[in-house]
C-alpha positions in Angstrom: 55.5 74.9 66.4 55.0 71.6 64.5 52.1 71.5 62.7 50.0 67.9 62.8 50.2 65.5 60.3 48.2 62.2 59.3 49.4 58.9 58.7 48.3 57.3 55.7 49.0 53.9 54.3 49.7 53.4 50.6 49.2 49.9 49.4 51.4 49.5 45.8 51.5 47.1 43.2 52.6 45.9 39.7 52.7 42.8 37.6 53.8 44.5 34.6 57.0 45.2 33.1 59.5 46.0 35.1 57.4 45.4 38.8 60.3 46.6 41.2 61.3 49.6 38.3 57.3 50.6 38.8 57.0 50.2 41.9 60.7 52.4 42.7 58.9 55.2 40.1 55.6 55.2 42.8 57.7 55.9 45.5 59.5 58.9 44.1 56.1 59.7 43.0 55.2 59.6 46.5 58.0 62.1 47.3 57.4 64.1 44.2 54.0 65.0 45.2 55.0 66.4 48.2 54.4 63.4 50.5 56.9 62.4 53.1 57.6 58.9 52.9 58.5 58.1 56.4 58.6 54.2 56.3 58.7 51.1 53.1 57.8 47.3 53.8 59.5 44.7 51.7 58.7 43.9 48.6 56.7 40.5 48.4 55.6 38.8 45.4 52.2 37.6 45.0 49.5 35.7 43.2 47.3 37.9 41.9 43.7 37.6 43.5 40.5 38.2 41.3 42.3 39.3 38.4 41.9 37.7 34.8 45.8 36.8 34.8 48.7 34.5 35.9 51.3 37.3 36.7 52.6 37.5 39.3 52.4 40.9 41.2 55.1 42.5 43.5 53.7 44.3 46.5 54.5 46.7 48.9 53.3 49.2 51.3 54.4 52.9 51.9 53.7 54.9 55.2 53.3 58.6 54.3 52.8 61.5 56.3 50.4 64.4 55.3 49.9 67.5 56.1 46.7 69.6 55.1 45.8 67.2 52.4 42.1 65.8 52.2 42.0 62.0 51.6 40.2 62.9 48.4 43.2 65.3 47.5 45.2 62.2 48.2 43.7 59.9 45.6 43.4 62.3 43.1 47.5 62.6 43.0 47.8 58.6 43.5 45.6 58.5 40.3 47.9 61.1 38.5 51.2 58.9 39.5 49.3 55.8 38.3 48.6 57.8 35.0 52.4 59.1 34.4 53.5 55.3 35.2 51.4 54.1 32.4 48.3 53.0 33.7 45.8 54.4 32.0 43.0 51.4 32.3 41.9 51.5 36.2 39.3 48.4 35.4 39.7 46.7 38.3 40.6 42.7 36.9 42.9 43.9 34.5 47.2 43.4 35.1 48.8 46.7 35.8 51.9 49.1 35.4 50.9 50.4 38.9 48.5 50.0 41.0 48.3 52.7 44.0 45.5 52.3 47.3 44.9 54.1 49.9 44.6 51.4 52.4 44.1 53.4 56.1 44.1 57.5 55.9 44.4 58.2 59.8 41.4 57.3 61.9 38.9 58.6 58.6 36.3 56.4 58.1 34.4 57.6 54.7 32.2 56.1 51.8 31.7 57.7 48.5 31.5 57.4 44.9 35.0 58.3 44.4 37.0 56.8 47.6 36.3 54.3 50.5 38.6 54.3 54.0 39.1 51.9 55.0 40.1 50.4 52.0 37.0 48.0 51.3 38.8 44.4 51.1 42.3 45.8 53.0 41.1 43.1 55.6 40.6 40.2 53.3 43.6 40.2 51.4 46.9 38.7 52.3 49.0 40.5 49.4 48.3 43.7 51.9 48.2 42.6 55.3 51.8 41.2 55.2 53.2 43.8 54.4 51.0 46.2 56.4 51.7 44.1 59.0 55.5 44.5 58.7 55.1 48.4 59.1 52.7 48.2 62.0 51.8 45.2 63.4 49.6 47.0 66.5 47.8 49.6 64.4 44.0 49.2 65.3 42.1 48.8 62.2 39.0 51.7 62.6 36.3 50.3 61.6 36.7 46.4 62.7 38.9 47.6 65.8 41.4 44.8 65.7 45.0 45.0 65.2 46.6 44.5 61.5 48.2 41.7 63.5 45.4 39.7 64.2 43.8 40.2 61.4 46.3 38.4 59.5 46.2 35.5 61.5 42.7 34.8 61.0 42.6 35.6 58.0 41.2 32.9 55.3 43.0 33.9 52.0 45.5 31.2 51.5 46.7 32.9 48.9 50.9 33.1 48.6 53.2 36.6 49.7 56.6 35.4 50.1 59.3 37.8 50.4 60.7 39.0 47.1 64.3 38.5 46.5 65.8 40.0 43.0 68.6 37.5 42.3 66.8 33.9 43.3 65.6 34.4 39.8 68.3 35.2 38.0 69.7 32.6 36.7 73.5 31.3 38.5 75.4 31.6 34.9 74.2 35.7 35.4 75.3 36.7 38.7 78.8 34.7 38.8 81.8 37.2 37.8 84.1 35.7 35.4 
């Protein structure tokens, strides 16, 4: 008998240190606490939006599967990998080692003090929806019921996600072999 599971979307960041390094670490993190990771956008890099810096992030997203876990459960071992990847500050316009969301949790729709699903601006920022989008282009969003698709392409942050590629900015000298 296979027992049900929920699909959860994990929406990861970093603009510090070593981004991809950090953002490798979340997803064993991910694995580590017992999640499976069943799928992995691309990496894009991004401006960062509303934060007090000009570093540029590198973004992702991570579909997981859970089983028996409470979306609150869920947080509360985001927050710990967060905290073993060296974020210890979670103000929110501040650069960061890590930065782990929970963007959808299944269908859940819930508000409190400590967690909000849908993820409160998931549908107003580009640095998310891209790669969301990548993932699961057709997945109805449950609280505006339209698909991750079209919210994208209405979407009024300009801001700019291009895909990340490692060696464009390493510089030619570096990656000929001699």
């Amino acid at each position: 008998m296979e027992t049900e599971h929920t699909i959860v979307y994990i929406g990861l960041g970093s603009n510090l240190g070593d981004r991809a390094g950090n953002l490798l670490m979340a997803v064993r993190g991910l694995m580590e606490a017992s999640f499976v990771v069943h799928k992995l956008s691309g990496i894009y890099e991004t401006e960062p939006v509303g934060l007090d810096t000009d570093k540029k992030f590198l973004n992702m997203v991570a579909e997981i599967h859970v089983t028996n876990v409470s979306p609150s459960q869920l947080m509360a071992r985001l927050l710990r990998i967060e905290y073993l990847l060296g974020r210890t500050d979670k103000s929110l316009k501040k650069p960061r080692t890590i930065d782990l969301d929970v963007l959808l949790f299944g269908d859940t729709q819930m508000d409190t003090e400590f967690l909000t699903i849908p993820h409160p601006r998931l549908h107003l920022r580009r640095f998310v929806l891209k790669p969301l989008a990548q993932l699961a282009p057709n997945l109805i969003h449950p609280t505006l019921k339209l698909e991750i698709n079209d919210i994208l392409a209405n979407l009024e942050d300009d801001s700019e996600v291009k895909r990340w590629h490692p060696n464009h900015s390493v510089p030619a000298d570096m990656t000929a072999k001699g």
